[in-house]
Biopython code that builds the backbone (N, CA, C, O; Angstrom):
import numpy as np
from Bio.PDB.StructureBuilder import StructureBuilder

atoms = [
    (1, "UNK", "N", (86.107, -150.099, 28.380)),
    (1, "UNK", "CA", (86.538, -151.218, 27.578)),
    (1, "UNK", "C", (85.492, -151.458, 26.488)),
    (1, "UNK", "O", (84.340, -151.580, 26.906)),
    (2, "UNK", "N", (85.698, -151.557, 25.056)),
    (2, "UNK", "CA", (85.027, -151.984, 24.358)),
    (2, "UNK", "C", (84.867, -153.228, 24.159)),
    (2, "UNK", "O", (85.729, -153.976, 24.621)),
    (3, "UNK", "N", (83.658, -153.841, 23.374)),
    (3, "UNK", "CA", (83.476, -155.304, 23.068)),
    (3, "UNK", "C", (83.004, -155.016, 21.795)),
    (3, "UNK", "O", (82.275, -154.106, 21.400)),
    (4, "UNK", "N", (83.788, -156.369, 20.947)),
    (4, "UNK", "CA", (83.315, -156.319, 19.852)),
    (4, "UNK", "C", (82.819, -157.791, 18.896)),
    (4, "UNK", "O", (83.021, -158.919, 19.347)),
    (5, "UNK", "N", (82.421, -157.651, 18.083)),
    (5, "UNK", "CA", (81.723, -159.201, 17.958)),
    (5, "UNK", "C", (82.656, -159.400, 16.710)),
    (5, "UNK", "O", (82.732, -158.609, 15.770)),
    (6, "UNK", "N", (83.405, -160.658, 16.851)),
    (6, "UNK", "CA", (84.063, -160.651, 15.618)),
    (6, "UNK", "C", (84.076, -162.807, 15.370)),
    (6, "UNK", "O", (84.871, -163.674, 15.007)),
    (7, "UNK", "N", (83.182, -162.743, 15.676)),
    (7, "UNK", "CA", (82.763, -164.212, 15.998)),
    (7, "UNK", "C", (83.695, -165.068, 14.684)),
    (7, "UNK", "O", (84.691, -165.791, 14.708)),
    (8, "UNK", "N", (82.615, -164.455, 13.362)),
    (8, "UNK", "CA", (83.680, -165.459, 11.933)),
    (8, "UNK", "C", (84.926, -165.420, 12.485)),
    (8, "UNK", "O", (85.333, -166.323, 13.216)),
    (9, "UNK", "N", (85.288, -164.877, 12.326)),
    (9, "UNK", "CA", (86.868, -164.303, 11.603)),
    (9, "UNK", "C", (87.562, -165.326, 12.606)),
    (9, "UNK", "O", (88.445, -166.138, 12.326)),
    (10, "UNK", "N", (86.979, -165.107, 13.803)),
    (10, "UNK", "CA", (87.945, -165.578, 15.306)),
    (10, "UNK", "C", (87.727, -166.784, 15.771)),
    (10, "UNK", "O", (88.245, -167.158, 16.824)),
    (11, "UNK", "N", (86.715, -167.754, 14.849)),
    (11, "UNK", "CA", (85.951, -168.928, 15.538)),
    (11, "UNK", "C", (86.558, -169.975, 15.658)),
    (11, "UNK", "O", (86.279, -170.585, 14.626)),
    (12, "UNK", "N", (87.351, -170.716, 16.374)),
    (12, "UNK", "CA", (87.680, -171.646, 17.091)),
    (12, "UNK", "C", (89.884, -171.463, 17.482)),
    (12, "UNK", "O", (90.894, -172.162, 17.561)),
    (13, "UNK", "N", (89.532, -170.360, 17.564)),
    (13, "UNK", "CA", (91.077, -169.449, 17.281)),
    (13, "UNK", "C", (91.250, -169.647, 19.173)),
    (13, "UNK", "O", (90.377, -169.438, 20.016)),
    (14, "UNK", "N", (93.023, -170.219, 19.439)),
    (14, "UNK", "CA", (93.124, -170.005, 20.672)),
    (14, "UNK", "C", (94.423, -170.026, 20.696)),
    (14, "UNK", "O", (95.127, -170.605, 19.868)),
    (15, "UNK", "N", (94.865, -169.302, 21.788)),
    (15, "UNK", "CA", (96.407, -169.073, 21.871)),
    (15, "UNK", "C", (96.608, -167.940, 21.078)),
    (15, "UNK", "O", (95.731, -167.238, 20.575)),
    (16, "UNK", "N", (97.894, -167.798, 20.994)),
    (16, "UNK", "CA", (98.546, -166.589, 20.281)),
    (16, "UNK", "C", (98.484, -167.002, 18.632)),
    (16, "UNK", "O", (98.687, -168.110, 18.136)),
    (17, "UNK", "N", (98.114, -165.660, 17.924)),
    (17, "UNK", "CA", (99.080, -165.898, 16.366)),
    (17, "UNK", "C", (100.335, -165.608, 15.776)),
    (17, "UNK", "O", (100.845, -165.732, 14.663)),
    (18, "UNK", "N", (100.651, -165.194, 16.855)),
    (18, "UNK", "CA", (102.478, -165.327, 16.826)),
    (18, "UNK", "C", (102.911, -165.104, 18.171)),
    (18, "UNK", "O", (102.405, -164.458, 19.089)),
    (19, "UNK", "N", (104.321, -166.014, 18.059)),
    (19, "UNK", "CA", (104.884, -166.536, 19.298)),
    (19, "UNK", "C", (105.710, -164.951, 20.297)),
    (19, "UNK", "O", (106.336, -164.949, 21.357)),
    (20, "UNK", "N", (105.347, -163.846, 19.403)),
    (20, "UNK", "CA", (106.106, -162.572, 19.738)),
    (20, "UNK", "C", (104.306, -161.913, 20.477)),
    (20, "UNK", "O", (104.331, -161.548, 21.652)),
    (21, "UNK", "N", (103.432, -161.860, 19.988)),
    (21, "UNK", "CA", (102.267, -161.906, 19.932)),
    (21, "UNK", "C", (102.023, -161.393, 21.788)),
    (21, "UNK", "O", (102.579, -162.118, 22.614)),
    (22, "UNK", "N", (101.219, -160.195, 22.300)),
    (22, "UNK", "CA", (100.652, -159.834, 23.635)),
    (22, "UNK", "C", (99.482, -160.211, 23.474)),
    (22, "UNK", "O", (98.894, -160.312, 24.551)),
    (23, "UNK", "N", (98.569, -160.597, 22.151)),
    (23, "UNK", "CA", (97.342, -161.029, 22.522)),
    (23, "UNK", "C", (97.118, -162.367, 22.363)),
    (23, "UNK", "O", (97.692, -163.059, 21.522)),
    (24, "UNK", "N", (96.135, -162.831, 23.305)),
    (24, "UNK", "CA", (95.773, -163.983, 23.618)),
    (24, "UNK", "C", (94.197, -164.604, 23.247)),
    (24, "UNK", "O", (93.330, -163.946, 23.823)),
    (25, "UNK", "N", (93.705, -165.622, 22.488)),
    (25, "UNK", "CA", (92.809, -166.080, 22.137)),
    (25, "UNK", "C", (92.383, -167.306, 23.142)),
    (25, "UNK", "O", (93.013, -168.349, 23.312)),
    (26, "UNK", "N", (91.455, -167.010, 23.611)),
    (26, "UNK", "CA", (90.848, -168.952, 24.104)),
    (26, "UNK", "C", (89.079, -168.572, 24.347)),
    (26, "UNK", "O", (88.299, -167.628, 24.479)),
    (27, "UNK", "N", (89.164, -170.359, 24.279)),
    (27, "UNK", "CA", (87.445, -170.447, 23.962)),
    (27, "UNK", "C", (86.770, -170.794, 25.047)),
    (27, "UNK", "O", (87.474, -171.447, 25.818)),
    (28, "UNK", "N", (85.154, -170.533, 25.597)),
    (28, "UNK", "CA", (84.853, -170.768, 26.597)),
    (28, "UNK", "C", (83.660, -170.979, 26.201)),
    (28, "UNK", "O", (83.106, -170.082, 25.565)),
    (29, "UNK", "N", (82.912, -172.300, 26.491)),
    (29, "UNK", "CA", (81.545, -172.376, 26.362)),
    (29, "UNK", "C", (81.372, -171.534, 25.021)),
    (29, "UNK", "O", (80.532, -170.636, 25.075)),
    (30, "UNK", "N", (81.955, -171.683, 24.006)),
    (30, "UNK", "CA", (81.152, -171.085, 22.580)),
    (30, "UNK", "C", (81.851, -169.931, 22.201)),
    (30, "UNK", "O", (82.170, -169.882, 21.013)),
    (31, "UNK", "N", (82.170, -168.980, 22.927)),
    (31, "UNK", "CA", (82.701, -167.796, 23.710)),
    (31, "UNK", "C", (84.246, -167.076, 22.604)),
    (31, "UNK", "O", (85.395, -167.518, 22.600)),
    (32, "UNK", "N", (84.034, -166.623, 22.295)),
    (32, "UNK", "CA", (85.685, -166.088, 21.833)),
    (32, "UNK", "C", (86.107, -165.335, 22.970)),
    (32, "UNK", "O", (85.344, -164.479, 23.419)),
    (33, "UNK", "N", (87.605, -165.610, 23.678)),
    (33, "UNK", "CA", (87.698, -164.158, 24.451)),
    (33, "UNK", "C", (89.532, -164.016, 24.238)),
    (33, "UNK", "O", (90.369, -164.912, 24.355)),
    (34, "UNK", "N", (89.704, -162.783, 23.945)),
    (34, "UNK", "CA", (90.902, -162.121, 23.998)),
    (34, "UNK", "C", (91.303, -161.384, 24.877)),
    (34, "UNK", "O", (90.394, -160.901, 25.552)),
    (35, "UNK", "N", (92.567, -161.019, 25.224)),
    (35, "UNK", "CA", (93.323, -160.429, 26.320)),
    (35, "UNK", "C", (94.831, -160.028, 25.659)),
    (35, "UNK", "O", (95.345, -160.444, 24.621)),
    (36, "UNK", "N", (95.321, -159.102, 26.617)),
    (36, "UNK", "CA", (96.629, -158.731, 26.016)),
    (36, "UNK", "C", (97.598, -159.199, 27.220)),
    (36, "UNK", "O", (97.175, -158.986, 28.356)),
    (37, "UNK", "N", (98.502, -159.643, 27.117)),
    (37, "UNK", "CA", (99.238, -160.238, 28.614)),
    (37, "UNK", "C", (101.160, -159.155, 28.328)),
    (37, "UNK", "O", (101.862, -158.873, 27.357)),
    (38, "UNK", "N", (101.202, -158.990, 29.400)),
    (38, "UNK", "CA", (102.159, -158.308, 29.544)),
    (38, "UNK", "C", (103.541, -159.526, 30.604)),
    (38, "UNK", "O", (103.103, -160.343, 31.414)),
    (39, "UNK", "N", (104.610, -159.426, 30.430)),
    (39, "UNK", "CA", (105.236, -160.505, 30.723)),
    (39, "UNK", "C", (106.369, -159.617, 31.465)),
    (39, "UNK", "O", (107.002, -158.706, 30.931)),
    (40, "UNK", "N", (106.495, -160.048, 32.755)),
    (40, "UNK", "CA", (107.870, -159.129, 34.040)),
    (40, "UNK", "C", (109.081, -160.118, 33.785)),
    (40, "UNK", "O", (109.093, -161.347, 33.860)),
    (41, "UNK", "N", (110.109, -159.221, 33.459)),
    (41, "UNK", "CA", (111.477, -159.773, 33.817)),
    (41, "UNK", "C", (111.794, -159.717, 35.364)),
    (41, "UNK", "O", (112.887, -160.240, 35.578)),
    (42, "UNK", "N", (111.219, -159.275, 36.439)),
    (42, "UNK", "CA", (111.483, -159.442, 37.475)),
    (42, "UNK", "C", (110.889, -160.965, 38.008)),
    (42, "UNK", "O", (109.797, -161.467, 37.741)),
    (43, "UNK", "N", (111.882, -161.464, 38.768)),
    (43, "UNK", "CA", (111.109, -162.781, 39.982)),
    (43, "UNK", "C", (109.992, -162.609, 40.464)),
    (43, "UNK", "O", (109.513, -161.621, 41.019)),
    (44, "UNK", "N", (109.452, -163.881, 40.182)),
    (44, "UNK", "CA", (107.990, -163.844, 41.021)),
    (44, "UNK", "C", (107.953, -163.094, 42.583)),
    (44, "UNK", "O", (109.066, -163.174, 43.104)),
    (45, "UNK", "N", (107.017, -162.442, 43.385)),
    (45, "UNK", "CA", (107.220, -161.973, 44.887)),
    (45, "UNK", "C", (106.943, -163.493, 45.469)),
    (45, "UNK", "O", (106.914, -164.598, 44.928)),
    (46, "UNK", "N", (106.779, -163.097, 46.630)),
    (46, "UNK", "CA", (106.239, -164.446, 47.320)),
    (46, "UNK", "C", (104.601, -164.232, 47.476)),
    (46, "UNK", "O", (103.963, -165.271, 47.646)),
    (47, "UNK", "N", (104.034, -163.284, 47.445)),
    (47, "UNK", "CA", (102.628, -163.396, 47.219)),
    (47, "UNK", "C", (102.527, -164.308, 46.156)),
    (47, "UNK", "O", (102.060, -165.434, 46.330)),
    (48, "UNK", "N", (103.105, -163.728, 44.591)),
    (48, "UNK", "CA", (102.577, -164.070, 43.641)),
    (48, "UNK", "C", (103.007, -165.763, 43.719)),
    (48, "UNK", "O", (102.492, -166.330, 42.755)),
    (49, "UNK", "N", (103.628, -166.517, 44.398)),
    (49, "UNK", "CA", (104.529, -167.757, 44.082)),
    (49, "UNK", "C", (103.639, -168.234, 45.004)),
    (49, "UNK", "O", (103.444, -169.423, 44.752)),
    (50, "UNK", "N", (102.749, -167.731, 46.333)),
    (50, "UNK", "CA", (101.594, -168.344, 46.844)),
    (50, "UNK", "C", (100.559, -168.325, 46.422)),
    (50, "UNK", "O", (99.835, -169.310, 46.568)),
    (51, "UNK", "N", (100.260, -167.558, 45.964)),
    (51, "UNK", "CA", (98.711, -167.732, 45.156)),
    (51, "UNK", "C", (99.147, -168.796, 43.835)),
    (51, "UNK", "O", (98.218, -169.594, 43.706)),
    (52, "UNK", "N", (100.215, -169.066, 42.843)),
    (52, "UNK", "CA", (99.991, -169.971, 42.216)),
    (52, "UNK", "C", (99.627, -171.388, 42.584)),
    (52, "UNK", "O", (98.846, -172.214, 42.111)),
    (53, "UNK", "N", (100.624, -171.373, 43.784)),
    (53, "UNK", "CA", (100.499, -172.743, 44.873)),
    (53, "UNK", "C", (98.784, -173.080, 44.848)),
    (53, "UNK", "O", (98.175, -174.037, 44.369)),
    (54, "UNK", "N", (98.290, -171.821, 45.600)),
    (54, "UNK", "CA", (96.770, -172.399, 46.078)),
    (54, "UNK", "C", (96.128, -172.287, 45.064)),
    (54, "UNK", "O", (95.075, -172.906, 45.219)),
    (55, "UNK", "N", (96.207, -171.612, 43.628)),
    (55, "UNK", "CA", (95.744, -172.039, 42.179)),
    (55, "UNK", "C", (96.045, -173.344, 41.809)),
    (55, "UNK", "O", (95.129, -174.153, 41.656)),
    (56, "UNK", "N", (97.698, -173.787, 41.577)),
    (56, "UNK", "CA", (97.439, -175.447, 41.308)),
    (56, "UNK", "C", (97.069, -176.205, 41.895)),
    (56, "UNK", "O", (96.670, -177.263, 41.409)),
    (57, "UNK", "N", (97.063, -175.856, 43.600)),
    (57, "UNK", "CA", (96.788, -176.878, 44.706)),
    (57, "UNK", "C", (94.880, -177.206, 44.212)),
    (57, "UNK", "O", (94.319, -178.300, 44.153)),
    (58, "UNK", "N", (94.537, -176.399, 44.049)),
    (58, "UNK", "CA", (93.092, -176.406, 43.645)),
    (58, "UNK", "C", (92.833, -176.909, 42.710)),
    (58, "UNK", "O", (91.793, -177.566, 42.760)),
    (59, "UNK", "N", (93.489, -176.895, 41.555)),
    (59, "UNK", "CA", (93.449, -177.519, 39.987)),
    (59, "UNK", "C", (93.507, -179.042, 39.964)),
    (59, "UNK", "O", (92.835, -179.865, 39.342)),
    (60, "UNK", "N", (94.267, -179.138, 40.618)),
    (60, "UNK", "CA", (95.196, -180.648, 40.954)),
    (60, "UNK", "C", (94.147, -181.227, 41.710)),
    (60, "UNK", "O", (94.224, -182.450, 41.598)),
    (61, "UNK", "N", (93.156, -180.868, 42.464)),
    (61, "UNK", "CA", (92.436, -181.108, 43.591)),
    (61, "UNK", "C", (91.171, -182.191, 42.435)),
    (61, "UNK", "O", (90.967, -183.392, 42.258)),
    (62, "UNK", "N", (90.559, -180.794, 41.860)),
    (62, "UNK", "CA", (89.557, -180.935, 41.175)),
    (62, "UNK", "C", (89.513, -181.400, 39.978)),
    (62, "UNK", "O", (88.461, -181.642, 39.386)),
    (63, "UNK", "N", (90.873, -181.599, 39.427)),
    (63, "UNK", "CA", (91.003, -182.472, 38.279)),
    (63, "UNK", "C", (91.324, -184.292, 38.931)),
    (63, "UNK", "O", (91.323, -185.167, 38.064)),
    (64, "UNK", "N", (91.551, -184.682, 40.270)),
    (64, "UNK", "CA", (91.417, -185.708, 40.768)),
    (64, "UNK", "C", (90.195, -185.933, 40.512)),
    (64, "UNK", "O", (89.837, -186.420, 39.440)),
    (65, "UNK", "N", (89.124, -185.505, 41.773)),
    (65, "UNK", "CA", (87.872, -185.565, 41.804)),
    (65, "UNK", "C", (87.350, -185.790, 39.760)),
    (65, "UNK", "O", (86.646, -186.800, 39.777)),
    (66, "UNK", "N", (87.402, -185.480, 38.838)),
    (66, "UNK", "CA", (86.797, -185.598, 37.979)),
    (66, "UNK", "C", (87.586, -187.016, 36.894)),
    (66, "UNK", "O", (87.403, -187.092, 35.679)),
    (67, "UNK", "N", (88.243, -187.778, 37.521)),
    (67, "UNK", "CA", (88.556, -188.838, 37.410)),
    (67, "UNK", "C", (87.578, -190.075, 38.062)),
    (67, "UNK", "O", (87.465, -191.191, 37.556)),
    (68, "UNK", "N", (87.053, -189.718, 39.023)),
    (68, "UNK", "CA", (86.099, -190.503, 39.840)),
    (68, "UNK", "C", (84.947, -190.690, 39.190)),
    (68, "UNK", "O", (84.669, -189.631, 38.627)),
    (69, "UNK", "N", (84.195, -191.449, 39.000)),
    (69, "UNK", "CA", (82.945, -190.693, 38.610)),
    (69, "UNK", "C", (82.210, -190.405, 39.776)),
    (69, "UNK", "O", (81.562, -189.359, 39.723)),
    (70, "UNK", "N", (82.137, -191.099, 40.874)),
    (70, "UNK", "CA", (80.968, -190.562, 42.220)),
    (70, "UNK", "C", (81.166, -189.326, 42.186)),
    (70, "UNK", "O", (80.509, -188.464, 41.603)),
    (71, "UNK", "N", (82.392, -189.192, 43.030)),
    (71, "UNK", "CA", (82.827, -187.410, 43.031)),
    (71, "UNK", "C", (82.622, -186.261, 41.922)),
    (71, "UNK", "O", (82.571, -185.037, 42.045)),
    (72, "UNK", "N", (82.500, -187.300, 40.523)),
    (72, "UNK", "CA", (82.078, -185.791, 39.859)),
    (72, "UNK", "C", (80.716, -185.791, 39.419)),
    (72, "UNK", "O", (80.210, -184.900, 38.736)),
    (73, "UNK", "N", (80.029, -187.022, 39.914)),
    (73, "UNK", "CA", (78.271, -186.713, 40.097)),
    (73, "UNK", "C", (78.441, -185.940, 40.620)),
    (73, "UNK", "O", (77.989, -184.921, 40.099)),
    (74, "UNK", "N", (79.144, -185.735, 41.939)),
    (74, "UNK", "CA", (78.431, -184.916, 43.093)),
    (74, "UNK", "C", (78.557, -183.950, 42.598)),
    (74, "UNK", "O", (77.702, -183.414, 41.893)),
    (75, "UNK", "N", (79.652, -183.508, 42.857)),
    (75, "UNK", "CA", (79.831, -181.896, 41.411)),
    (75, "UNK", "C", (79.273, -181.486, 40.550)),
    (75, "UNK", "O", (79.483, -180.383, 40.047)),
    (76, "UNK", "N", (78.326, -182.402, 40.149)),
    (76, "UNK", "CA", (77.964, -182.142, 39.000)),
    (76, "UNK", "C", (76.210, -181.540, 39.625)),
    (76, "UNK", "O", (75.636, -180.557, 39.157)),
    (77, "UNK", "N", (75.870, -182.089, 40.315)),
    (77, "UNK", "CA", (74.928, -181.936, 40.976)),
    (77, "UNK", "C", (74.899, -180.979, 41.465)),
    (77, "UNK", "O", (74.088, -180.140, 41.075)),
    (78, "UNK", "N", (75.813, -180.694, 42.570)),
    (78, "UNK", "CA", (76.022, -178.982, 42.536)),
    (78, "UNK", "C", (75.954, -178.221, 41.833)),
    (78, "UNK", "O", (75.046, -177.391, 41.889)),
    (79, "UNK", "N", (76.859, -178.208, 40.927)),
    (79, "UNK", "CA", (76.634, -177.432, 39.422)),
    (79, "UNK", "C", (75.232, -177.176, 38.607)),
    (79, "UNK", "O", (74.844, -176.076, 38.215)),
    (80, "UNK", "N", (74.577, -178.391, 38.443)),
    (80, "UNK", "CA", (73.217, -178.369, 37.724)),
    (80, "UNK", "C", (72.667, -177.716, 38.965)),
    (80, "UNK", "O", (71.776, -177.110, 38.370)),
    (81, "UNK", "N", (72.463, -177.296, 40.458)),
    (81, "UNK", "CA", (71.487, -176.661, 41.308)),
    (81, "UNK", "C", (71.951, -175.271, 41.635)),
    (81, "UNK", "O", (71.420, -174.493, 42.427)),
    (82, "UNK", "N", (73.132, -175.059, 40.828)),
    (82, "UNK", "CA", (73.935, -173.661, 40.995)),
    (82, "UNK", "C", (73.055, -172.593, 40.130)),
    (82, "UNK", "O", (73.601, -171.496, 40.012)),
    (83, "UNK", "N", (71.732, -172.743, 39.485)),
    (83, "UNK", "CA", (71.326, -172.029, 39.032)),
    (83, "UNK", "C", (71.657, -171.050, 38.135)),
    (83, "UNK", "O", (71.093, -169.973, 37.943)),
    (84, "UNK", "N", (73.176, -171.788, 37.295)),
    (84, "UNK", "CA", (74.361, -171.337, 36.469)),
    (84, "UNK", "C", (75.335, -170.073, 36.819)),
    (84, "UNK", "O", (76.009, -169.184, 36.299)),
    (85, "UNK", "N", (74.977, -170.562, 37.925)),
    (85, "UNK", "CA", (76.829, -169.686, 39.050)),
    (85, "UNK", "C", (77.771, -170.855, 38.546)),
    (85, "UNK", "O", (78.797, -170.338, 38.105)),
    (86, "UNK", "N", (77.806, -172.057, 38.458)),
    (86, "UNK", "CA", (78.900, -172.864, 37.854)),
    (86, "UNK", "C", (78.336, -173.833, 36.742)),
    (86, "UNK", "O", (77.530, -174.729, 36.993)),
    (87, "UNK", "N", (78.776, -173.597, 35.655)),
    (87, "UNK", "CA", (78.381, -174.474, 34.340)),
    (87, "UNK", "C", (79.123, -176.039, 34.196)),
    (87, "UNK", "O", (78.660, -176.899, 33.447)),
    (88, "UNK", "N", (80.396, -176.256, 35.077)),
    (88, "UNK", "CA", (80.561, -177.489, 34.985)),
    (88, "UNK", "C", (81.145, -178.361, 36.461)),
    (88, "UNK", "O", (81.747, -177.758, 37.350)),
    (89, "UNK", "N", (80.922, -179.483, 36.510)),
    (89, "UNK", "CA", (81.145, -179.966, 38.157)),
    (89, "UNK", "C", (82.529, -179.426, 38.407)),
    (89, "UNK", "O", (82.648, -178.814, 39.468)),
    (90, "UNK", "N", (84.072, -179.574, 37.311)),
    (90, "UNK", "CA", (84.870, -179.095, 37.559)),
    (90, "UNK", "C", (85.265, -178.030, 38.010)),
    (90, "UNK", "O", (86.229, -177.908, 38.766)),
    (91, "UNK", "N", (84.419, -176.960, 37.509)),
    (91, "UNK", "CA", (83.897, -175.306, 38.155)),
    (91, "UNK", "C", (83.811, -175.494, 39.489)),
    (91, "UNK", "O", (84.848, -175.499, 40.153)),
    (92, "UNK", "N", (82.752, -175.650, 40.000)),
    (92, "UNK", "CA", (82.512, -176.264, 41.359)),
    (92, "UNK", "C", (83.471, -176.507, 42.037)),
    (92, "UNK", "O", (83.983, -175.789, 42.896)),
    (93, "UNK", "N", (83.782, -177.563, 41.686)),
    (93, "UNK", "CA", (84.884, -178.625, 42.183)),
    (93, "UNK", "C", (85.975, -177.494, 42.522)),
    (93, "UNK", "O", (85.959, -177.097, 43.687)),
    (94, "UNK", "N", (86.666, -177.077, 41.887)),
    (94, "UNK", "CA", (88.171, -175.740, 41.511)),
    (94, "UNK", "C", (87.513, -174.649, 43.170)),
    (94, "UNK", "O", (88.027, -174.553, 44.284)),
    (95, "UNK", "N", (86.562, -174.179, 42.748)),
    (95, "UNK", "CA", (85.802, -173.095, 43.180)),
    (95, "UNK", "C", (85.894, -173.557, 45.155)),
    (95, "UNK", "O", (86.225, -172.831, 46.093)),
    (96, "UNK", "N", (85.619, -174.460, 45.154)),
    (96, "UNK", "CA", (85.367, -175.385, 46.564)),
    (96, "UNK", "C", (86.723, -175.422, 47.024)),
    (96, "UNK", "O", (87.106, -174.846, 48.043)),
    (97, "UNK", "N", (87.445, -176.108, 46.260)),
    (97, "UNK", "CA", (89.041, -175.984, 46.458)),
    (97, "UNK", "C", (89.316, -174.854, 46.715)),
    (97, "UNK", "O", (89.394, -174.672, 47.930)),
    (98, "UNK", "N", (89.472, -174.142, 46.221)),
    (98, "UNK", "CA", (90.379, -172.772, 46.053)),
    (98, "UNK", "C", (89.543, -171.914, 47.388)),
    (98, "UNK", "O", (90.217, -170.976, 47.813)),
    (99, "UNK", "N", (88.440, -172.071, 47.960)),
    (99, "UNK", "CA", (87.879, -171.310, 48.722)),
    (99, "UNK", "C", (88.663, -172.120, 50.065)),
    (99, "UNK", "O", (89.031, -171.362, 50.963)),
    (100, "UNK", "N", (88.863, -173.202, 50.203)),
    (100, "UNK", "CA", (89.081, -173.941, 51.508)),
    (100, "UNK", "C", (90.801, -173.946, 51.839)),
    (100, "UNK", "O", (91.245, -174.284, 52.936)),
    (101, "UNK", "N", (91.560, -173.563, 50.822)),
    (101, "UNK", "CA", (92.694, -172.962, 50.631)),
    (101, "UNK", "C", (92.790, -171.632, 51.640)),
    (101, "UNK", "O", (91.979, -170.713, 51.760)),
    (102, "UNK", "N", (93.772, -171.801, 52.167)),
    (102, "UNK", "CA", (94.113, -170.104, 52.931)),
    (102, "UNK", "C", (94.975, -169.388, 52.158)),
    (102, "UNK", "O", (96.176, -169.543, 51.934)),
    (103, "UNK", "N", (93.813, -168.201, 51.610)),
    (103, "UNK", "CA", (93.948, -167.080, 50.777)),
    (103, "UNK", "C", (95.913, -166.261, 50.698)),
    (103, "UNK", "O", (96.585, -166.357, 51.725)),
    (104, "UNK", "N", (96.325, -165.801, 49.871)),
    (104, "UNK", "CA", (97.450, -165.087, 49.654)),
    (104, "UNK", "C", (97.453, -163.588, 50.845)),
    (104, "UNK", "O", (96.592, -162.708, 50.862)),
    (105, "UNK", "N", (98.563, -163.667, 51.660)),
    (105, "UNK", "CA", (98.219, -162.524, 52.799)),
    (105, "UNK", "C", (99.077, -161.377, 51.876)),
    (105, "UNK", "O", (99.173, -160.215, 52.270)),
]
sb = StructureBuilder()
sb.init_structure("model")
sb.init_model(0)
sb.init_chain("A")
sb.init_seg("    ")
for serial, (resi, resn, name, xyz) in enumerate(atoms, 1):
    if name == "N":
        sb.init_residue(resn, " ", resi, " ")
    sb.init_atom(name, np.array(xyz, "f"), 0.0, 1.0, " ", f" {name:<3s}", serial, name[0])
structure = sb.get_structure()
């Protein structure tokens, strides 16, 4: 895989530039990153329709928690002692979730 630095050109660019468009723009911490996404006319399996479950179940989790403020000290605290394994309490937070979730068989 190549990487390439195209920082100007691409800087604060996210989502698609056209709605027909396989590549994908979004920003992360400063970050440009692109991807090409490929899209199935077939139905989701049931793996794939469980793992979204325990993806939103987790999202939903940790976007509560960051409504609080106690709860997202705590997170946050984690985060700042994560030695930048997680850059934000929500990281954490998702990460914690999604681990205590029973995994896609």
């Amino acid at each position: 895989m190549a990487k390439f630095n195209l920082a100007a050109p691409f800087e604060g660019v996210s989502g698609k530039l056209d709605k027909d468009d396989k590549l994908v723009f979004s920003q992360r911490y400063g970050i440009t990153h692109a991807w090409e996404v490929e899209h199935s006319e077939q139905d989701p399996t049931a793996a794939q329709i469980a793992a979204r479950t325990r993806f939103s179940t987790a999202a939903t989790k940790a976007a509560q928690d960051m409504s609080d403020p106690e709860k997202k000290a705590e997170w946050q605290e984690i985060a700042d002692a994560s030695k930048g394994k997680y850059k934000t309490a929500r990281g954490v937070a998702f990460a914690s979730y999604y681990s205590q979730t029973s995994p896609v068989e």
